[in-house]
Each structure stands twice: as C-alpha cells, then as structure tokens.
N, C-alpha and C positions, 0 to 999 in steps of 0.2 A: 742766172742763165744768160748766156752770149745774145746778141742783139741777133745772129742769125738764127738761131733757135726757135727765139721767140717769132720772129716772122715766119719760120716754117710751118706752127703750130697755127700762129691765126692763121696762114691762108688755106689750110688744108680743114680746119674746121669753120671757116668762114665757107668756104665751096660746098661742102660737103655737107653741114651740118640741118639745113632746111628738107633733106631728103630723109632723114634717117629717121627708125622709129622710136620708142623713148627708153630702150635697157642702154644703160650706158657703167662703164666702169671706171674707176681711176686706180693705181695699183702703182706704190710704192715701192724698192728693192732694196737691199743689202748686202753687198758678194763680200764672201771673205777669201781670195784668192790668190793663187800662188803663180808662178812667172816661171816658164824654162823653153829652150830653146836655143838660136844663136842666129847670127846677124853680123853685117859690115855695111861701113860708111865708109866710099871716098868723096872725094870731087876732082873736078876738071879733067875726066876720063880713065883717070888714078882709080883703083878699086881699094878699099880699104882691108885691115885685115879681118878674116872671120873670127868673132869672138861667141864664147859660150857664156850668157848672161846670168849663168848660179857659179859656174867652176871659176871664171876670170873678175865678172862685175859683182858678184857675190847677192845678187836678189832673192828676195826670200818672199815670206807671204804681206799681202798690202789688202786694202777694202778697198770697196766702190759701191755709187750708187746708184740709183737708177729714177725711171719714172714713166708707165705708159698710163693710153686715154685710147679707149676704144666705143663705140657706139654700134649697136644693130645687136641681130641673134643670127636667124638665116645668113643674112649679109652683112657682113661688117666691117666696119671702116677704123685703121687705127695711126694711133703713134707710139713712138717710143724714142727717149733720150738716154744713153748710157755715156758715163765717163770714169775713165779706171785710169790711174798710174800705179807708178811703182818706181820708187827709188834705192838707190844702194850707196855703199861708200866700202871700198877691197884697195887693199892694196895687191897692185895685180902682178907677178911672177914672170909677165913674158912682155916684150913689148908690143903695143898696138898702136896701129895706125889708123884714128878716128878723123875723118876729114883732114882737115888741114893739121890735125894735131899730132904728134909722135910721142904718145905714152909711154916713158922707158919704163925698165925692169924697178920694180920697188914705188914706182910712183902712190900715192895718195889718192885714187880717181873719186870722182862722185859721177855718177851717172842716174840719170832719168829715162822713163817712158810712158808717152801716156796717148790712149787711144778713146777719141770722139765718135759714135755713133749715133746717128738721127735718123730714123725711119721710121717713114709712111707706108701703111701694105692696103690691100682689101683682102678679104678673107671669105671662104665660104663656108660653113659649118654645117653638118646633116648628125641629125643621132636619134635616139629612144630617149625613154624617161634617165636610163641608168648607163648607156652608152654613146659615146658619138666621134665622131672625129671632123677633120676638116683640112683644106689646104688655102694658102696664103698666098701673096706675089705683090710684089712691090718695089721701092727704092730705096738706097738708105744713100748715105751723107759717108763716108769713114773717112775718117784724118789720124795718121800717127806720126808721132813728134818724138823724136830724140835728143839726149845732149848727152856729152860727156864732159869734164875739167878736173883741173890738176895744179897744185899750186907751182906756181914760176914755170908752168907749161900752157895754159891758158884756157879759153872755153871752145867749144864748136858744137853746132845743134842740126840737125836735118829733120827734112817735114816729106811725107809722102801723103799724096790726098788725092779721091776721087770719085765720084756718085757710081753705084753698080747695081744693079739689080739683084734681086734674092727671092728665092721662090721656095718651100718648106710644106711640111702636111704636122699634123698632130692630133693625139687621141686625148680623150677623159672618159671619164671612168668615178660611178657617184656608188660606190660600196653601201654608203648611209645616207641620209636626207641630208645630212650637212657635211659631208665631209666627201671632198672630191679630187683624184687623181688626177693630174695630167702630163703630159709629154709634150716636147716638139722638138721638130728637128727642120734648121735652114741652111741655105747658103747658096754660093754661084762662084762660077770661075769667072775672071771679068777683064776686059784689055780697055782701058781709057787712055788717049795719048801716049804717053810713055811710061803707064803705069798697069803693069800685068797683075794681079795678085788671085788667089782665091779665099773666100772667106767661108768657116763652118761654126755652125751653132747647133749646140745641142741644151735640153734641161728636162728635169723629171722633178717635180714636187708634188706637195701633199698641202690642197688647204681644208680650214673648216672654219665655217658659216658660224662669227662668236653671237651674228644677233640675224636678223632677216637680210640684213644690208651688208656689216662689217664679217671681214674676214680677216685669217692670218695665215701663215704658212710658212713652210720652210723647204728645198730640196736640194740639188745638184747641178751646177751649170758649168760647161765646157767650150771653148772658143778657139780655134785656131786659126791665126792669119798670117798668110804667105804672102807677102810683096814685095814685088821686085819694081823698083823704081828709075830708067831707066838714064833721066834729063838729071837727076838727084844722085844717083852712085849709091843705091840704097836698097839691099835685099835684107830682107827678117823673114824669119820663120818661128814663130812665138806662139806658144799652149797659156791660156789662161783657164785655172781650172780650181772647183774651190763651191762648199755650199754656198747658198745664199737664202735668205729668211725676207720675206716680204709682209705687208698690209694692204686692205684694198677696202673702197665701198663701192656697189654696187645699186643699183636703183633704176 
C-alpha cells in the first residue's frame, strides 16, 4: 500500500477509533470487470482525439482488488481502498492523437488505465431483526492515470486527480439467520480547480455467515466515471462493471 494510504487509515482511525463501540468488520474484495466507454487526451490547449477504449484500444475484461474497515452499528465510521487497471495492446485502424503523441493508422499501441479510490464515509444505519437500511456521506481520494505507446512513436501518460465528496443510502435484507442481502448505491457530481467529473457506484450481493465471525460472498458492482479535466486536456467517460466475490470477519 502507497505511503499515502497508509497515513489516511491511521489518522482516521487514530481520531476516530476511542469513540466507537466494539462491532467492527474488515471485508476483503475481488472484481472481475470489464472497461467500455471513450475518452481524449491533449495538451498545451490541443484537445486530443476521442477514442473508443474496446472498438480502437481493444480492452477487454481485467480484476481488481479491494479492502474496507468499518467500526460501530447505529453509527458508523469507515474506510475503503479500491484499485483497478486494465490494460490493452490493438493495433488501431484510424489515427489518434494522444497528448503529444500522433498514433498513425496500423500502429502497435499498448495502452493502460488505472483508477485509485480512498474513502472515508460516517454512516447511519436504522432496521429490525430481518430489515434495515441506512445512508452514508463522506470523502474519497479518486486519481485516474493514463498512458498510451507505440514503438518508434514513443510514450505519453496523463493523470486527473481530486478529493470530492459522496453521499449514498443502502438496504439489507437477513431472508435466514446467516445469510444476508444487501445493496447500495453512491455518488456526487463534483468541481475541484479545474477538475469537473461525476462519480456513480452501484452493488448488490449476497453473503453468509460460514462461522459466528467469517463470512463470504459474491454479487454485482458497477462504477461510472465522468471527468473532465480542464489544466490536463483530459475528458473520459468510463463503465466498469463486472461481479465481484469478497470475504470478511466480523466481531
């Protein structure tokens, strides 16, 4: 884990952690997901050209992992780290203009993407024995990083990055004593400096309780991120979307 990382976690459970009472969870991830959309990269007020990243850069499905840490029940305090790329290699049909670079027709490209997520929420949670729901609000971290290259044409990378706030609700649903549904859904539109984007999160799964403590599960997660980055030359509009099967202890 990145040295920023790590500092976001201790000082959010260094603050936090003498108030809270003792249900706490840790909760592992696994996405297996697939990449569509499209996007351009200029610089120096150049706009780049729009390319479609399955039709031009040929991306197909990629994993990721993840990792949150929550504490309380009524009120509760959390985090979460996701990190997802997804790389490709097409030789691409048309020419593109990637930053400074001029991809002719026939080229060789290899291209990358990859998106950093870090957030902190509080949370409120109300329910019965077998129902409940709840809503969320907090901050997160997003940074997305691009490259593209080509042999005897050369490399070019761009970076959009910026803290935004995110606000979400979510239901569960306990069918058995161990086995429980749940949903949620977040996101926020957001203007940082010269960075406009909106971000949406959706997921639906299914865990059960393999002992008092461990759990496992599997379900459905969806991600859309729109940014336009304005000092960068840099707009994407990108679907990640794709099951993912997780593990967790609780106590």
């Amino acid at each position: 884990m990145h040295r920023r990382q790590t500092i976001f976690f201790t000082i959010l459970f260094t603050l936090f952690l003498p108030f809270l009472p003792a249900l706490a969870q840790i909760e592992g991830s696994y996405w297996m997901f697939s990449v569509s959309g499209d996007a351009s990269v200029g610089i120096d007020g150049l706009e780049g050209t729009r390319f479609d990243v399955e039709d031009d850069f040929g991306y197909d499905d990629e994993t990721a992992w993840g990792i949150s840490l929550s504490f309380g029940s009524t009120l509760e305090v959390g985090a979460s780290y996701l990190n997802f790329s997804s790389s490709a290699r097409e030789t691409i049909s048309r020419t593109i203009v990637f930053r400074d670079l001029r991809l002719p027709v026939n080229a060789d490209v290899s291209s990358e993407v990859e998106v950093e997520i870090i957030r902190g929420y509080l949370g409120l949670n109300l329910g019965l024995n077998r129902v409940g729901g709840g809503l969320l609000g907090g901050i997160q971290y997003f940074q997305l990083e691009g490259s593209a290259s080509a042999p005897n044409v050369g490399r070019a990378r761009a970076k959009a990055q910026a803290p935004m706030p995110i606000v979400g609700a979510r239901l569960w649903l306990r069918p058995f004593n161990r086995l429980y549904l749940r949903g949620h859904a977040l996101g926020m539109s957001w203007k940082f400096d010269d960075v406009d984007g909106t971000y949406i999160e959706y997921e639906a799964a299914a865990h059960l309780y393999l002992t008092k403590n461990l759990f496992a599960g599997g379900g459905y997660r969806h991600i859309d991120v729109d940014v336009t980055d304005k000092s960068e030359i840099v707009e994407v509009d990108l679907s990640f979307t794709g099951p993912v099967i997780f593990a967790g202890f609780a106590w």
